[in-house]
C-alpha positions in Angstrom: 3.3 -4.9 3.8 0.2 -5.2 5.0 0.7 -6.3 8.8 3.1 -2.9 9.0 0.9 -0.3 7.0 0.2 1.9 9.4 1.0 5.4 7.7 -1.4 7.2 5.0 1.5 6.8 2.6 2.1 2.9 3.2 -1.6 2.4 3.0 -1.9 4.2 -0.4 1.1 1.9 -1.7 -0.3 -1.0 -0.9 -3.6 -0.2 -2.5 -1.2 1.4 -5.9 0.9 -1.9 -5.9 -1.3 -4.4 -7.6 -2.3 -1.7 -10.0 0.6 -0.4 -11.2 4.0 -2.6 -9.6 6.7 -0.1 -11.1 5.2 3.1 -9.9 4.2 1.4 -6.7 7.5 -0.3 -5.9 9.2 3.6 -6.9 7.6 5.2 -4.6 8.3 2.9 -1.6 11.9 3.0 -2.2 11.7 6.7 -1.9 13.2 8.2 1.4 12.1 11.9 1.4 11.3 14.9 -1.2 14.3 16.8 -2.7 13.6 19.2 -5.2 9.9 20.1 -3.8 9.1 21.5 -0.2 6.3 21.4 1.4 4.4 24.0 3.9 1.4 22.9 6.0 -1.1 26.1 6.9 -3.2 25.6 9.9 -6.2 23.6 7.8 -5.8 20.4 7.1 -6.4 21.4 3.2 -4.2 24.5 3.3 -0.7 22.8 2.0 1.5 24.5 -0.5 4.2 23.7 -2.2 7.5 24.9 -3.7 9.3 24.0 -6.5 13.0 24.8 -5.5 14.5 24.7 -8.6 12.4 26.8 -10.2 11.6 29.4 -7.2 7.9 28.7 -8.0 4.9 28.2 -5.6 2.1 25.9 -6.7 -0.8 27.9 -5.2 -1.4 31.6 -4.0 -4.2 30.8 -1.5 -4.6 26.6 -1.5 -7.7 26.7 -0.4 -9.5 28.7 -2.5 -7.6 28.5 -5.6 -8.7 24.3 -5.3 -12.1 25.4 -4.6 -12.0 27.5 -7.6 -10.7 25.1 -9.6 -13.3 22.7 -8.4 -15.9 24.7 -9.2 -14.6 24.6 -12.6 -15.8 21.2 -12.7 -19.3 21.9 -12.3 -20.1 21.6 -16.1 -18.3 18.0 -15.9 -19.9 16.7 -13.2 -21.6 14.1 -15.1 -18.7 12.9 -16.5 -18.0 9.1 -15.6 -13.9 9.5 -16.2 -11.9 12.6 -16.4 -8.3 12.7 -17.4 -5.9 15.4 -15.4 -2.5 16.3 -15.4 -1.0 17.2 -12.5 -1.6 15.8 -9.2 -0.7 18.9 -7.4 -1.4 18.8 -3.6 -3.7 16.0 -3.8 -6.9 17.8 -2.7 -8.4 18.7 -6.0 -8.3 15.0 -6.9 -9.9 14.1 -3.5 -12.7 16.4 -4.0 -13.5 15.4 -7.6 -13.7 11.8 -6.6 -16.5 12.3 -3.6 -18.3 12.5 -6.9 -20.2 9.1 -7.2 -21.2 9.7 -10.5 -16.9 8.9 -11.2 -16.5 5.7 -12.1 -12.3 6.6 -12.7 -9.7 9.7 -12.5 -6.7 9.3 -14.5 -3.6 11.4 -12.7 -0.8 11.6 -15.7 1.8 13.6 -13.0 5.5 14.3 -14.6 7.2 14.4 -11.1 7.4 11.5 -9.3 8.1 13.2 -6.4 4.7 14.8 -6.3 2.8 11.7 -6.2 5.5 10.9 -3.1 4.2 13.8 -1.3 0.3 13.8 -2.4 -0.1 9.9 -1.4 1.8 11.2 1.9 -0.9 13.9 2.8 -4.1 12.3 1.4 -5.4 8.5 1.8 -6.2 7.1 -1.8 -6.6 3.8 -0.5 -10.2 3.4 -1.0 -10.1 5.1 -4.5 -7.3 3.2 -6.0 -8.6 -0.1 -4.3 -11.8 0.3 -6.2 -10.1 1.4 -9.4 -11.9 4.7 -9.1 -8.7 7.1 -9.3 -5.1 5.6 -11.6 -2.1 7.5 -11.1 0.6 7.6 -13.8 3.7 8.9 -14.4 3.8 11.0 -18.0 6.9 9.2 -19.1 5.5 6.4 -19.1 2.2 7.1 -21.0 3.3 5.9 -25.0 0.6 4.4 -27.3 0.3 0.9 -25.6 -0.4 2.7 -22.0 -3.2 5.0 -23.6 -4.8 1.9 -25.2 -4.6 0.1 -22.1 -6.9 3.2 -20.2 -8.8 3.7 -23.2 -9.6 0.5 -23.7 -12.0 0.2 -20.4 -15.3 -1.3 -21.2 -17.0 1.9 -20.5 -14.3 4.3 -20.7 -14.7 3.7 -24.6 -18.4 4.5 -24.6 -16.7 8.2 -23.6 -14.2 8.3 -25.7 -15.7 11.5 -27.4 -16.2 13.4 -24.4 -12.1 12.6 -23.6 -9.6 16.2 -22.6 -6.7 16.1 -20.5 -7.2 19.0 -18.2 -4.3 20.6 -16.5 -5.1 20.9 -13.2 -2.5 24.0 -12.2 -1.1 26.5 -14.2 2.7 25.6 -12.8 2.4 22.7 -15.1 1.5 24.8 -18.1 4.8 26.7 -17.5 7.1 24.1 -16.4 5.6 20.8 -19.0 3.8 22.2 -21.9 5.9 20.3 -24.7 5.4 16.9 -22.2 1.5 18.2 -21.8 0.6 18.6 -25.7 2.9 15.1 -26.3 0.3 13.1 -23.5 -2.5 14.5 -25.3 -1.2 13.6 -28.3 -0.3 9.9 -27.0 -3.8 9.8 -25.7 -5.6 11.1 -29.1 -4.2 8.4 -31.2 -5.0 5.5 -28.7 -8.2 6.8 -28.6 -8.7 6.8 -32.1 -7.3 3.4 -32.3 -9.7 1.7 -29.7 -12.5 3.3 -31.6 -11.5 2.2 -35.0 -10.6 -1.3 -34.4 -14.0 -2.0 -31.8 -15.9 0.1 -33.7 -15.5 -2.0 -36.9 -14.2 -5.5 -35.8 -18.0 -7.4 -36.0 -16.4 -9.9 -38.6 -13.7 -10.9 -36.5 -16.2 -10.8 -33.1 -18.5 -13.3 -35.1 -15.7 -15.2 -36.6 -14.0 -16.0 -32.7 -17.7 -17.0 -31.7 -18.4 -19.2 -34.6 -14.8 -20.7 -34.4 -15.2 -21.7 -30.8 -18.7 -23.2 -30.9 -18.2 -25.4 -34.1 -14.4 -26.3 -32.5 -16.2 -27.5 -29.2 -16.4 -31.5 -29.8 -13.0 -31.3 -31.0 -11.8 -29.8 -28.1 -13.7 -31.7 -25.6 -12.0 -35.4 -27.8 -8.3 -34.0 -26.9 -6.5 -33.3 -23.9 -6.2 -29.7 -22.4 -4.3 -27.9 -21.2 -4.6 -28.7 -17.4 -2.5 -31.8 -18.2 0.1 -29.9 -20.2 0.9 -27.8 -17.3 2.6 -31.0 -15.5 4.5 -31.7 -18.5 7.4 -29.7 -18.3 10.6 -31.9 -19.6 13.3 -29.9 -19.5 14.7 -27.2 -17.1 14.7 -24.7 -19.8 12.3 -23.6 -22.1 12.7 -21.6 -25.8 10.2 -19.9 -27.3 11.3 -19.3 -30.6 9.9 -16.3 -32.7 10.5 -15.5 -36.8 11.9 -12.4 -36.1 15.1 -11.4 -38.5 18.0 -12.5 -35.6 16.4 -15.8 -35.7 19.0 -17.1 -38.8 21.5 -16.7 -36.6 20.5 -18.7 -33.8 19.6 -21.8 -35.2 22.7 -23.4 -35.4 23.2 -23.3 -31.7 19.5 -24.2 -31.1 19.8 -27.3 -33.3 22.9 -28.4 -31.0 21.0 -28.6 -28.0 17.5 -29.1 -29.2 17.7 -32.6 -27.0 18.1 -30.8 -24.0 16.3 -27.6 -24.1 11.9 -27.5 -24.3 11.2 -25.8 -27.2 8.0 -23.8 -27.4 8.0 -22.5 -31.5 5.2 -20.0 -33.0 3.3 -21.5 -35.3 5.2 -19.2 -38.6 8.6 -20.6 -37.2 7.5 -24.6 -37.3 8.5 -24.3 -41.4 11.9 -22.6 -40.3 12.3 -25.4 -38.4 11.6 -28.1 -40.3 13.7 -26.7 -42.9 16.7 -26.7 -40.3 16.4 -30.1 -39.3 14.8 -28.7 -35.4 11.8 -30.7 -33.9 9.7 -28.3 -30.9 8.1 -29.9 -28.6 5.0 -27.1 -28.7 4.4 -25.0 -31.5 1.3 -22.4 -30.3 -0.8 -21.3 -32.5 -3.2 -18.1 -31.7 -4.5 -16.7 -34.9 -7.7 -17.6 -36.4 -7.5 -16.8 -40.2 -7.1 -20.0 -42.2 -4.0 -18.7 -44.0 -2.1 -19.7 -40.7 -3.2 -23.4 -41.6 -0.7 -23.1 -44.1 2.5 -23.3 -42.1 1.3 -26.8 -41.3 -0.5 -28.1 -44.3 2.7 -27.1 -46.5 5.2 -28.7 -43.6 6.2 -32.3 -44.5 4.6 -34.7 -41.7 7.5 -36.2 -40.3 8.0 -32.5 -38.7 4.6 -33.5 -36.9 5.4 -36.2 -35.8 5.4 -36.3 -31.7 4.8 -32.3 -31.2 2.2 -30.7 -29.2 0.3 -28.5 -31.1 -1.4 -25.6 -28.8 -3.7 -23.6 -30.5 -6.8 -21.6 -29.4 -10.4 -22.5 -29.6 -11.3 -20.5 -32.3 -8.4 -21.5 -34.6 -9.6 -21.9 -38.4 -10.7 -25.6 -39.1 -7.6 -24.8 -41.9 -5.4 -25.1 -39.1 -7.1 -28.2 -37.5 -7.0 -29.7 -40.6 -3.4 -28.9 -42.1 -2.0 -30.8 -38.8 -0.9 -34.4 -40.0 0.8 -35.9 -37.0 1.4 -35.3 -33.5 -1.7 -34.0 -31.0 -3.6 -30.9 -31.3 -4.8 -29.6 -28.1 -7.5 -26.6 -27.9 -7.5 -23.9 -25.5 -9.6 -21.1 -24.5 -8.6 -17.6 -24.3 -10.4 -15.7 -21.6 -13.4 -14.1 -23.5 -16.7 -13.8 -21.7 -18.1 -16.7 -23.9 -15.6 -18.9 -23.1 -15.3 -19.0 -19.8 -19.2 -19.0 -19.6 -18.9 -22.6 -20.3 -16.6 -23.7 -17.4 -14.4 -25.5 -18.3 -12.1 -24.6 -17.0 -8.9 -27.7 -17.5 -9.3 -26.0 -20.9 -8.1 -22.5 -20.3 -7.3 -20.2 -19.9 -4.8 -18.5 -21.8 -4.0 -16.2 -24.3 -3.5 -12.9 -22.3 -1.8 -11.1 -25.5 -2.2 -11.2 -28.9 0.8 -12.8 -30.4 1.6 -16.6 -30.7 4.8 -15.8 -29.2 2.9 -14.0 -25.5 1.1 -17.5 -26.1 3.9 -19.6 -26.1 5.7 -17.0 -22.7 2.9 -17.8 -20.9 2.3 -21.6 -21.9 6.0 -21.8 -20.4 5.2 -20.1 -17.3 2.2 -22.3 -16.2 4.3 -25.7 -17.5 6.7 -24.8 -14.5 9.7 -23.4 -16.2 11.3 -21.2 -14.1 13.7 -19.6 -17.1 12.1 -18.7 -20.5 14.6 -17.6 -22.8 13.5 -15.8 -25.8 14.8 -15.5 -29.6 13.7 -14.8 -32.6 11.5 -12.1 -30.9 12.9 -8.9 -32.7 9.5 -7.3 -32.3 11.5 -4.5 -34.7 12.5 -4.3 -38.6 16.3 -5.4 -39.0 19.1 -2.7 -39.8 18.2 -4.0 -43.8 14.5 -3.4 -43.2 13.7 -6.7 -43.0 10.9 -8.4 -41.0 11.4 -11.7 -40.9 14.0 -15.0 -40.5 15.1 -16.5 -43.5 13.2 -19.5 -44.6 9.6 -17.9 -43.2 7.2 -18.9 -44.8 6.0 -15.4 -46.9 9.3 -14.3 -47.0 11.4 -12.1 -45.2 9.8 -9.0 -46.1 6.4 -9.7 -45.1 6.2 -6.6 -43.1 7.6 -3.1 -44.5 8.3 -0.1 -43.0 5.8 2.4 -43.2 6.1 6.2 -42.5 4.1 6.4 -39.7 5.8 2.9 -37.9 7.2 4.4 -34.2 10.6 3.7 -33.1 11.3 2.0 -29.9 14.7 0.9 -27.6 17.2 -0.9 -29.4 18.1 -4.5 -27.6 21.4 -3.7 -25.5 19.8 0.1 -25.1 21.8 1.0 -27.8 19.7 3.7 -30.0 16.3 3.5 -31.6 14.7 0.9 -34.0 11.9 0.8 -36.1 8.9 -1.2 -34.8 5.0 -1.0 -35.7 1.8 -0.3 -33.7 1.1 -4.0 -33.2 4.6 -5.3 -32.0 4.7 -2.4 -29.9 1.1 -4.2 -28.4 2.8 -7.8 -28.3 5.8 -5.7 -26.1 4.0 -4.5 -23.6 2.3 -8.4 -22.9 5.7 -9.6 -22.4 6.1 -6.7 -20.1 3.3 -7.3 -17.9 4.0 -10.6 -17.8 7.3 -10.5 -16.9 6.4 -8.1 -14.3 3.5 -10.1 -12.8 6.3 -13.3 -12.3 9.1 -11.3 -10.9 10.6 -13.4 -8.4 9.2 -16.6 -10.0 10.4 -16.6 -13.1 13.1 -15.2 -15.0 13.0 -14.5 -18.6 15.6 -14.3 -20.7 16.1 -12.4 -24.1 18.8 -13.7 -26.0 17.7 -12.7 -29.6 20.2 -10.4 -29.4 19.0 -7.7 -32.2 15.8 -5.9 -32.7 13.6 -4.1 -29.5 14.4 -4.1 -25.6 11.5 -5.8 -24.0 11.4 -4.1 -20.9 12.0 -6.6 -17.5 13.4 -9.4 -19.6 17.4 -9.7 -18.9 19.4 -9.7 -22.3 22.0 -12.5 -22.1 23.8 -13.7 -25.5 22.5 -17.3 -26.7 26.0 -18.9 -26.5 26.1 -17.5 -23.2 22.6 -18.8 -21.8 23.6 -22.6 -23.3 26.6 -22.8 -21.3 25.4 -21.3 -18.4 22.2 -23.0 -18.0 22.0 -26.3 -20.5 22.8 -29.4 -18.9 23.7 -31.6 -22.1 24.3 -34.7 -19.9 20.5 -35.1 -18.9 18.2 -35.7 -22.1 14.5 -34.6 -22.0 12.1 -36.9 -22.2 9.5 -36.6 -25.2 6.1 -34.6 -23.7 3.0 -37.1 -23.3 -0.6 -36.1 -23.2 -3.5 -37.9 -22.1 -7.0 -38.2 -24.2 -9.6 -38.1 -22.2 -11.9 -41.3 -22.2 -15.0 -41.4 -24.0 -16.9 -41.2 -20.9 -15.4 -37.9 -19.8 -15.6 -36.1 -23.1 -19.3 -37.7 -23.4 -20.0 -35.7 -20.1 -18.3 -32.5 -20.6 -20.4 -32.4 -24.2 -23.1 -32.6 -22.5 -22.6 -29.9 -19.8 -21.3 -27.4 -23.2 -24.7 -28.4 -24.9 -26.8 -27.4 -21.8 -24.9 -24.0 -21.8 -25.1 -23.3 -25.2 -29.1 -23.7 -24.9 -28.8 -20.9 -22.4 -26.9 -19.2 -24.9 -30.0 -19.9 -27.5 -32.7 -19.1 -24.9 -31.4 -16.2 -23.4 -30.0 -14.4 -26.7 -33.6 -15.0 -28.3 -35.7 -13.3 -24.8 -32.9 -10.1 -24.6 -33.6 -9.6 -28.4 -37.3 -9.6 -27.8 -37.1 -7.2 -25.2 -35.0 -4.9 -26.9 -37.1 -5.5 -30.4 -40.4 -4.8 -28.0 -39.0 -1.3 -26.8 -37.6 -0.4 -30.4 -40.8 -0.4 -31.7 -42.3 1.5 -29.2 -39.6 4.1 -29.4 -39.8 3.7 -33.4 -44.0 4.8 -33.4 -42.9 7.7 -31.0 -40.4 9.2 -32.9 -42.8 8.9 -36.0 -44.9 11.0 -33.6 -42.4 13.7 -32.6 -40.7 14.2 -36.3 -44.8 14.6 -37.1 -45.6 17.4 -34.3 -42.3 19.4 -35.2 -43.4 19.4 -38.6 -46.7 20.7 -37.7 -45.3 22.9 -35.4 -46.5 21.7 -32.7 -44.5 20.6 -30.2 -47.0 21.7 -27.1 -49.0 18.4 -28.0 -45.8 15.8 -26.8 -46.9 13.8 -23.8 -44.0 14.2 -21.7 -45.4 11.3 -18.9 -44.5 8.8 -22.0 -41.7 10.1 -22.8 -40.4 9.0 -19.4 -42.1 6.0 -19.3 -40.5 5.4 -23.2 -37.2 6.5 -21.1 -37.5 3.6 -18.2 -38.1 0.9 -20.5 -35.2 2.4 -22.8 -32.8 1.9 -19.3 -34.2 -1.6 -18.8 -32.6 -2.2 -21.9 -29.5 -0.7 -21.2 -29.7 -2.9 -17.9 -28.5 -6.3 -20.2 -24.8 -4.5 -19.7 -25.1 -4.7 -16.0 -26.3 -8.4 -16.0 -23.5 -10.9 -15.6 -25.0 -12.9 -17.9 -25.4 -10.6 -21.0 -21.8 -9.0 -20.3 -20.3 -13.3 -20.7 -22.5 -14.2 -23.6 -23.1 -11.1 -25.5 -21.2 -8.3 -25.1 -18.1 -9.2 -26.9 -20.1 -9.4 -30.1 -23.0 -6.1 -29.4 -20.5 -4.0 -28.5 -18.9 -3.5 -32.4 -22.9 -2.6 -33.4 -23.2 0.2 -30.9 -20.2 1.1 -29.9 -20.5 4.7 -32.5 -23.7 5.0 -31.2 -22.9 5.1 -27.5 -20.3 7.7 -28.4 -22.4 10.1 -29.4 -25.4 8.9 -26.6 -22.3 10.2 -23.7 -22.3 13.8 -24.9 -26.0 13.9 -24.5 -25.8 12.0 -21.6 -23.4 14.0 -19.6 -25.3 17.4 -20.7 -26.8 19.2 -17.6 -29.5 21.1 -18.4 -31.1 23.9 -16.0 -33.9 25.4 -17.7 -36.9 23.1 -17.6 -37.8 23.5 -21.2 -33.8 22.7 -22.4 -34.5 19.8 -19.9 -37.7 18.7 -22.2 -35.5 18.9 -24.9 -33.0 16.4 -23.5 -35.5 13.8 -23.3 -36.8 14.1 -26.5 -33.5 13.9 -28.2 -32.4 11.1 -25.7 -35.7 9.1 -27.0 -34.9 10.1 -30.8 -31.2 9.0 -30.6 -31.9 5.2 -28.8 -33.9 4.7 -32.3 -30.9 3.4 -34.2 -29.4 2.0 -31.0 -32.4 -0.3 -30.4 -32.6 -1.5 -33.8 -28.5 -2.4 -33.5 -28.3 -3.7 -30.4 -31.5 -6.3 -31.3 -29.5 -6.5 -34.7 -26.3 -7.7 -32.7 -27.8 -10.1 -30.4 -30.0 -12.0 -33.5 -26.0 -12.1 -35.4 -24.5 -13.9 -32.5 -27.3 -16.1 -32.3 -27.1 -17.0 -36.0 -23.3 -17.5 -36.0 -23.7 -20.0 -32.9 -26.3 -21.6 -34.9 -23.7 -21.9 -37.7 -20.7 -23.1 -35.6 -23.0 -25.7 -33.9 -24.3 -26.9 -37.5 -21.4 -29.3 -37.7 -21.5 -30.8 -34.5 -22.4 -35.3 -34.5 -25.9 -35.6 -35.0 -26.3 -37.3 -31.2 -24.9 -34.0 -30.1 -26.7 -31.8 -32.2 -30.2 -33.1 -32.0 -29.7 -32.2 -27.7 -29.5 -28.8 -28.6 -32.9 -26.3 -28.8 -32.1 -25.1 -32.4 -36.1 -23.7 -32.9 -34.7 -20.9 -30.8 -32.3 -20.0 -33.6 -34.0 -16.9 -35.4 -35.3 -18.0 -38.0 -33.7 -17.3 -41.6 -34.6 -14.2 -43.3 -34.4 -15.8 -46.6 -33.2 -19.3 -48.3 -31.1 -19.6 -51.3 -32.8 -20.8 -54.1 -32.3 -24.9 -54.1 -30.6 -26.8 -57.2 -33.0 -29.6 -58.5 
């Protein structure tokens, strides 16, 4: 499109389209506006419009009703993100964004055609290329949208300060169910993205441990750059433990010599029960009860399977594998790819086995993927799993508050939960990122639509796309030689003593500052109590305040953001909530000014100590996954910068 944009509105849908594909690819296909006219006054910025169903006219003056709105703004003109409903003419939005201080707009607009006709009057281009405005239909905000917004790095560090502010009063009168239903939507992912970061250290430290002490055992094995060129089949079945999985496996076990199968790691048992062999079972969970659908599985199910699982997979799982060869892969977290290697990842994009296995298919080279067993919903019986799984087929049950979603074949609603709902919308984006490439196919024919997947019946794929004259061949790995995984240890060890060296100087500087900040507030929480406030040295409370954003600096270093953050951010994350409201505050008065700093100093007390506290846990847990590495490798590494241990166990004589 690019060669031919010449128009405001082409421009701005070429900037939408790697953003948001559906909205983008909407809008293009759209020829004119139907239901809403517009009227151009002789200002550039004076354009009304009328809604001709409804015989209602957006603005009485456009001009000064957006500059009054606008104005409006003023208290919220520290505010890093604002939420808004209602595009409206476009200028409102255009005016709030020459704020530099925005880092993103969310637009949530009900009429598509308004976006046509805003993104026809006003260039965007620069805004949506930089990320800085997202537009969004309302239908299409449901829970796994609001995480996706809420979700931003530093979005979340707002998350208090979030409203959805409706930017015209048309759309009080015409969309006030849809308005309070968006908020709602929005209130609940909210409250979800702060829950689970605000209280997931355990599994933070557990995925860093996992992938440090699994390094040499990655680095021994082949990766997954060689698996990529070993596609075998011209089909490949991902196979899921979803309830319509029962009936499926007869057909699958007729062609299992001419179809690639790609299992989950809870459907290798099913399998093996039902006399099928995969050729990849993925595995993407890190708890060691997951080692148990191997360690329980007779070997001779093993035997010549692939066995993809992530780098921080349990040592449970490692260990419950008999036969066959385990390959290790890193999902794209800051302290993976830190280390480069890069033939060894990177997937992992959801958070299912099964948007494991999709995407494994996708990079192999198959240009069909044809899912079942993926119900990603409760059967009509309430069931949540195939027969045969391994905890039975009730392991999930329906709870009261569990959404409903589209039935497969759009036929009615079904009951799904929070998490499948998550492991939907991967497959969605997925599916919509290969468009054109690939084609996937849903043929579990029961339990949830995934949107952009084509429902075909099983029976129906096999004899339209199964060639059972043309056996596969079994899939082949490489190890690498002892030279090449000597090598790459040796590149992980240098970067894991950045790790060490690093960690152990940002902790000193934040431990440094706390205890400055620690004898002030001592000081201040002394003065008030003696009343006497006049005595506080403002000119070091500002100094106190630079070093306190040389801190906060770490987050803007590359570096810090790769090695660190993943783990910090469950230690402060509360704390930086509550840091934005003061943050965005705007004081006038020069004494309600003083007061801001003060409180500003007081309330980085706790966040110092935390954030110190959260760097010195990472660096402990590396020093733990690290602990069981070969001595040749181990004794490379600089473990006097590990912190030292607070206290030692009492030894056994």
């Amino acid at each position: 499109m690019s060669q031919q944009a010449t128009t405001i509105f082409e421009l701005n849908i070429e900037a939408l389209l790697p953003i948001n594909v559906p909205l983008a690819t909407r809008l293009f296909a759209m020829q004119e506006n139907k239901r809403f006219e517009v009227f151009q006054g002789e200002d550039p910025a004076d354009i009304n419009i009328l809604d001709k169903e409804t015989k209602e006219i957006f603005y009485e003056y456009p001009v000064k009703d957006t500059m009054k709105k606008y104005d409006e703004f003023d208290n919220y003109k520290r505010y890093p993100f604002l939420y808004l409903y209602g595009i409206g003419n476009g200028q409102l939005i255009k005016l709030l964004l020459n704020n530099s201080a925005r880092k993103r707009i969310v637009v949530i607009e009900p009429e598509i055609e308004l976006i046509y006709i805003a993104l026809n009057l006003i260039n965007f281009t620069k805004e949506l290329s930089e990320l800085r405005l997202s537009i969004e239909l309302s239908q299409e905000i449901d829970f796994v949208r609001g995480i996706h917004y809420m979700s931003h790095k530093e979005g979340q560090l707002y998350a208090k300060l979030y409203d959805l502010h409706v930017t015209l009063p048309y759309y009080r009168r015409q969309f006030a169910d849809e308005i309070l239903s968006v908020n709602s939507t929005m209130t609940k992912a909210l409250e979800y993205v702060v829950t689970v970061h605000g209280n997931s250290v355990e599994d933070s430290l557990m995925g860093v441990e996992r992938h440090f002490r699994n390094l040499p055992f990655m680095l021994s094995h082949p990766n997954l750059k060689d698996l990529r060129s070993q596609k075998n089949s011209d089909l490949a079945i991902v196979v899921s433990t979803g309830p319509s999985l029962t009936k499926q496996l007869p057909l699958l076990k007729e062609i299992q010599d001419y179809v690639t199968i790609i299992s989950v790691d809870a459907s290798f048992p099913v399998l093996a029960k039902n006399g099928i062999k995969p050729d990849i079972v993925t595995v993407l969970e890190r708890v060691p009860e997951t080692g148990k659908f191997f360690s329980e599985t007779p070997a001779e199910a093993h035997k010549d399977v692939i066995f993809y699982c992530v780098s921080i997979a349990d040592e449970a799982v490692i260990n419950g594998i008999k036969d066959g060869t385990t390959i290790l892969g890193m999902r794209s977290h800051g302290y993976t790819t830190v280390f480069e290697l890069d033939d060894y990842g990177y997937l992992g994009e959801g958070l299912s086995a099964a948007n494991l296995a999709h995407e494994l298919s996708m990079v192999m080279g198959y240009e069909r993927c044809v899912l079942i067993g993926q119900d990603l919903a409760f059967g009509d019986d309430g069931t949540s799993h195939a027969d045969d799984h391994f905890y039975g087929i009730n392991e999930e049950n329906i709870k009261d508050t569990d959404p409903y979603t589209e039935k497969y074949g759009g036929n009615g609603k079904i009951r799904t939960t929070v998490y499948w709902k998550i492991f939907m919308s991967a497959f969605e984006r997925v599916i919509t990122r290969t468009e054109g490439v690939v084609t996937t196919i849903n043929s579990t024919e029961g339990g949830a639509r995934i949107p952009g997947a084509i429902e075909i019946p099983f029976a129906t794929v096999i004899e339209e796309y199964v060639n059972k004259e043309k056996a596969k061949e079994q899939i082949s790995v490489k190890f690498p030689t002892q030279e090449e995984t000597h090598k790459n240890m040796l590149f992980a060890i240098k970067i894991v003593n950045i790790f060490l060296r690093e960690g152990k100087l940002w902790q000193e500087q934040a431990e440094e500052v706390f205890l400055e900040v620690q004898k002030e507030t001592d000081n201040l929480i002394k003065l008030n109590k003696e009343k006497n406030l006049e005595a506080i040295d403002f000119d070091y409370i500002d100094k106190l305040i630079e070093k306190i954003d040389t801190i906060k600096e770490f987050f803007d270093d590359p570096d810090f953001e790769l090695m660190y953050y993943n783990t910090v951010q469950s230690y402060i994350l509360h704390q930086e909530l509550d840091l934005a409201k003061l943050y965005v505050s705007n004081p006038i008065e020069d004494i309600d000014k003083k007061v801001k700093k003060v409180d500003w100093v007081l309330q980085h007390r706790y966040w110092l100590f935390s954030l110190a506290g959260g760097i010195n846990a990472a660096r402990e847990i590396i020093g733990e996954g690290v602990s069981s590495w070969p001595q040749k490798y181990k004794k490379e590494l600089k473990l006097e910068l590990l912190p030292e241990k607070k206290s030692q166990e009492p030894t056994q004589e």
